[in-house]
N, C-alpha and C positions, 0 to 999 in steps of 0.2 A: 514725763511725770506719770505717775503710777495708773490715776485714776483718766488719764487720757488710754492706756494702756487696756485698764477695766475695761472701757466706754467699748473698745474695738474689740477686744476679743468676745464679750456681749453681742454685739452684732455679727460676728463669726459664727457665733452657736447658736446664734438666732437661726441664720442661712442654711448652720448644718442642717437643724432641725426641719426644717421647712414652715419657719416664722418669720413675720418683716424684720429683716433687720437694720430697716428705717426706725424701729418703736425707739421711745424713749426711755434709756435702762435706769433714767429715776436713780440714781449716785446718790446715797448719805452717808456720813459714818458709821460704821458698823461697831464702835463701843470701844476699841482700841487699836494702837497702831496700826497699821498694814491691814486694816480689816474693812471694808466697802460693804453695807447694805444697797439693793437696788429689789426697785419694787415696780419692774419692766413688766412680772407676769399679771399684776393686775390691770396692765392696760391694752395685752393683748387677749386675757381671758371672756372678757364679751363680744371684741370680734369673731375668735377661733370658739367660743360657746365650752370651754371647758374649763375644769379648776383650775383657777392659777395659783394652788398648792403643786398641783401636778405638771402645769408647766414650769411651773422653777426648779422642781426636780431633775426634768427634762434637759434643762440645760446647767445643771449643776454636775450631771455626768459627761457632759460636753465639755463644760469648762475644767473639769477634773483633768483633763488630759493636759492640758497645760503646764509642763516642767517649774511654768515660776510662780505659779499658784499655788499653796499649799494644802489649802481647802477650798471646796462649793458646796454648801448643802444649801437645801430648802429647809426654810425655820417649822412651816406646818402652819405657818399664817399667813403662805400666800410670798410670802418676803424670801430673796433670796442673798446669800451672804458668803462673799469669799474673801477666801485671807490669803496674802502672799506672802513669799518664803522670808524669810532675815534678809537673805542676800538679796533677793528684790527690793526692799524698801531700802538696804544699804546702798545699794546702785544708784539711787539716787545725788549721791555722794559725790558722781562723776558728773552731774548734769551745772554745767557752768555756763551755759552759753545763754544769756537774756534775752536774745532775740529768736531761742526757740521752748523754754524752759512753761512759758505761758501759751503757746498754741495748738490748736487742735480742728479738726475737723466737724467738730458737733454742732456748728450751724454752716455746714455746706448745704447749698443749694438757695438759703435765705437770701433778701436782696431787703439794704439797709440806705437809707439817702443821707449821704456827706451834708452837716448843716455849715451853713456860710456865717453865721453872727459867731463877732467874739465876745465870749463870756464877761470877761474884765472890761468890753468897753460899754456895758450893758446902764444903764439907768438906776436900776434900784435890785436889790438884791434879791429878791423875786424872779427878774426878767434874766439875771447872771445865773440864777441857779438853774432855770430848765434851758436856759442856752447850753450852760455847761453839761448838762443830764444829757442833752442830745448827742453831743458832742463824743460825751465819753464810752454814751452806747454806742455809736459808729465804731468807736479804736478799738472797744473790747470786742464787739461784731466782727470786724474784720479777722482780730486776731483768732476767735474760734473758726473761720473759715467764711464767712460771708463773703457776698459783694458789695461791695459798698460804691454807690453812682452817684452821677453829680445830679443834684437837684433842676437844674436845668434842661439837664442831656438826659434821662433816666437811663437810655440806652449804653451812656458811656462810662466803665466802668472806673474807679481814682480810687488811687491809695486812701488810707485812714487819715483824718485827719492828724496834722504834726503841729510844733507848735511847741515845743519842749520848752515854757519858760523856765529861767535861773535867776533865782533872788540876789538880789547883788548884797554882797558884804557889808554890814554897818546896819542894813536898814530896818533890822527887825531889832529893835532894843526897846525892852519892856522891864519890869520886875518879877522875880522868879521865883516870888512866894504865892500861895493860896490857889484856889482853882481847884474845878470838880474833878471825878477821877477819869480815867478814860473810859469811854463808852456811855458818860453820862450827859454827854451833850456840850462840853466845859468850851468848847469854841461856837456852838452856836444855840438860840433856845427858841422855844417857843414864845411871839409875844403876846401879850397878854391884850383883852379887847379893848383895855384904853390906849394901849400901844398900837391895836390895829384900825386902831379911827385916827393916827395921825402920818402926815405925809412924812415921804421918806425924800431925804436930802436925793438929788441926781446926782450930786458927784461922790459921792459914800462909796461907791466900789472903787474908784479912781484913787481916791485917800487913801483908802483901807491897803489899796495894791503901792501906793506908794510909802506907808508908814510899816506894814507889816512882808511884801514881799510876793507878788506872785505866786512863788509855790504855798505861802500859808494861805492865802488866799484861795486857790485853786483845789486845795487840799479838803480847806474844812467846808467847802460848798459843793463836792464832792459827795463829802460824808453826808450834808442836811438830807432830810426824810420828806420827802415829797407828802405835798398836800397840809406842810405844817413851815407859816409863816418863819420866814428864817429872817435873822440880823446879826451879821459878826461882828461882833468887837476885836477891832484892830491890836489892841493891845492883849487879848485872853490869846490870840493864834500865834501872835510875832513870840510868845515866852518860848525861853530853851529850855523849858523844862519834860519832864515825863508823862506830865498830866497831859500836855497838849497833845491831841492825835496828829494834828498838822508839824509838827515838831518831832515827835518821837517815832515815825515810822522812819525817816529821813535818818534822825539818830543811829536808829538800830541797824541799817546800809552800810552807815559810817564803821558801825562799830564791828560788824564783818568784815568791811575791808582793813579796818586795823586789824581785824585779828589774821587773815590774811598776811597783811604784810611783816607781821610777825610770825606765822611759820614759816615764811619764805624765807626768811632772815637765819630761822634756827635750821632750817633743811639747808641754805647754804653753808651755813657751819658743820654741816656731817652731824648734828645732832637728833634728828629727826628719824622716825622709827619707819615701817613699814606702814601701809595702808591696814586699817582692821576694818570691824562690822563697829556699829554705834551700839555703845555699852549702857549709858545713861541715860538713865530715862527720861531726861532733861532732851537726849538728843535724839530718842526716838519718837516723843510726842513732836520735836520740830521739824522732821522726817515727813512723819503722816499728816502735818498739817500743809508742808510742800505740795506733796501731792495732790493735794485737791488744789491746785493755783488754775492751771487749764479747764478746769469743771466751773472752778467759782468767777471766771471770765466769761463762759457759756453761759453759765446758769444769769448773772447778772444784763448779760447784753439780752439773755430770752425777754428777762422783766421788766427790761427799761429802766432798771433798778442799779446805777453804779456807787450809789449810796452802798448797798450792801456787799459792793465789790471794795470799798473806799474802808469799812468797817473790818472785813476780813484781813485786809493789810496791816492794820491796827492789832489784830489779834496775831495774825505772825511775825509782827516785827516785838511783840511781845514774847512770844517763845524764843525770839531768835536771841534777843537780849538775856534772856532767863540764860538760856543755852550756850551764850559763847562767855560768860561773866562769874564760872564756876571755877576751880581752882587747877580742874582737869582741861582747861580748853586754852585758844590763844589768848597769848596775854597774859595770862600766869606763868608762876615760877615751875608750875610742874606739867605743862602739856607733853602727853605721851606721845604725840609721833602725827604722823600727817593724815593720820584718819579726822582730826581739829581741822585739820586745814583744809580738806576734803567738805567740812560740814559747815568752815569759816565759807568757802567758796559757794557752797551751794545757796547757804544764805541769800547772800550776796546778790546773789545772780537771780534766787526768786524776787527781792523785796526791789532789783533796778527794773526787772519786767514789770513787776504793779505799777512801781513808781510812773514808769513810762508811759503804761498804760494812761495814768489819769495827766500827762503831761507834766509830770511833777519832775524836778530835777533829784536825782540820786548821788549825792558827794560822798566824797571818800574819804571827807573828813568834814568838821564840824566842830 
């Protein structure tokens, strides 16, 4: 992915120059597609004691040398901003593989401790959510490159935790009207102080994972915002609708792998064109939103923060649905050729790595 790509050749021209190429290159969007702001030279400018207008300059003619960068300038505020070529953000195109599509090396050297409680067999929803918070910053930790050790042994290093539950068939059945929109909290709230002077049932997570499902569970206590009392309704998370983020990230997996099996279907037929670059800006905003997947893994496991890893899923599996549900992509009557298929797959492939990440099950159908 692109911005794992950034992150490296950033500390290349760090090295060239004769700067840490340890600093942190500070990744944001840079305002449109294939474009990365980083604001790396304000945190080397008061060790090395000079402007860090003129150290992002510095390494904007470093980075210039790079065939798949298209620009680097310094803005003249210190901010430094590079854009990559078409065919780079279209490369992304080919990246299909889940199991590396989300990793990167940006917390090597870190050391992160395997937690041993399960989240779902927790007491009260409070005790489930920072079990699961620990938990998830371990998997994303790892996957940015940490070590992650066993609580016991600290010396002995153990895989991420695993744990992939799957909601069994039948058991999230709700009504599929009303509910707030995404990103508004519609699976979990704040409760209110008469709510928080009363006790909370012990088997409440137990229920909730048996009437709504594991993954909806797992999903929307994920997403809750630390430091702010959470209680999920079993029935707002089990709905198949759009509104639910526990729901509609899974959805939109689905709906790349249909569209997936729908060009595979039309390229067996000899109907299928040549590979292109992504024309739509439907498909290039979900492009540059891919890209950041390995950055927004690091950046969440630095915070402790997988809520805001759990929220970004949400926001690409919204592009990805915008993106694959147009008249030009799979699944319609007129997709032009396997560049669909190419951006059906990458999908795909980005939204089974989150999934995974938060232990959430990814289906291919729905």
């Amino acid at each position: 992915m692109i911005t794992r790509d950034v992150r490296d050749a950033i500390a290349r021209a760090l090295a060239e120059t004769g700067l840490d190429p340890a600093a942190d290159p500070g990744l944001r969007p840079g305002g449109a597609p294939g474009r990365y702001s980083s604001s790396v030279a304000f945190g080397l400018a008061k060790a090395e004691r000079r402007d860090p207008d003129e150290i992002a300059a510095t390494l904007a003619v470093a980075l210039t040398a790079q065939p798949w960068i298209a620009r680097a300038t310094a803005t003249g505020t210190g901010y430094l901003t590079i854009a990559v070529t078409e065919e780079t953000l279209a490369a992304q195109l080919t990246e299909a593989d889940p199991a590396r599509v989300a990793r990167s090396d940006a917390l090597r050297g870190a050391t992160v401790a395997a937690p041993v409680a399960d989240p779902l067999a927790a007491a009260t929803w409070e005790e489930a959510r920072k079990a699961l918070a620990a938990e998830l910053t371990a998997r994303l930790a790892a996957a940015a490159g940490a070590t992650v050790t066993s609580p016991a042994d600290p010396e002995r290093a153990v895989a991420a935790p695993t744990g992939n539950r799957v909601s069994r068939a039948g058991e999230a059945v709700a009504a599929a009207t009303g509910g707030e929109a995404p990103g508004t909290g519609g699976d979990c709230r704040d409760r209110s102080a008469e709510d928080n002077e009363s006790a909370e049932d012990n088997g409440e997570v137990t229920a909730a994972v048996a009437f709504a499902g594991a993954d909806a569970v797992r999903f929307a206590l994920a997403r809750a915002v630390p430091g702010r009392r959470v209680r999920l309704d079993p029935a707002k998370i089990a709905r198949h609708v759009l509104d639910n983020p526990a729901y509609a990230v899974r959805y939109a997996h689905a709906r790349a792998a249909s569209g997936v099996r729908w060009a595979v279907a039309l390229a067996a037929g000899g109907q299928a064109g040549p590979l292109r670059l992504a024309a739509d800006p439907a498909d290039l905003v979900l492009l540059d939103a891919l890209s950041w997947l390995p950055e927004r893994v690091a950046t969440a496991a630095r915070r402790g923060r997988p809520d805001e890893f759990a929220r970004y899923l949400e926001e690409l599996a919204s592009l990805a649905v915008a993106a694959l549900t147009t008249t030009s992509n799979p699944g319609s009557a007129r997709a032009p050729g396997t560049d669909k298929l190419a951006l059906a797959r990458a999908a795909q492939a980005g939204l089974a790595a989150g999934l995974g990440l938060l232990g959430v099950s990814a289906p291919d159908r729905l």
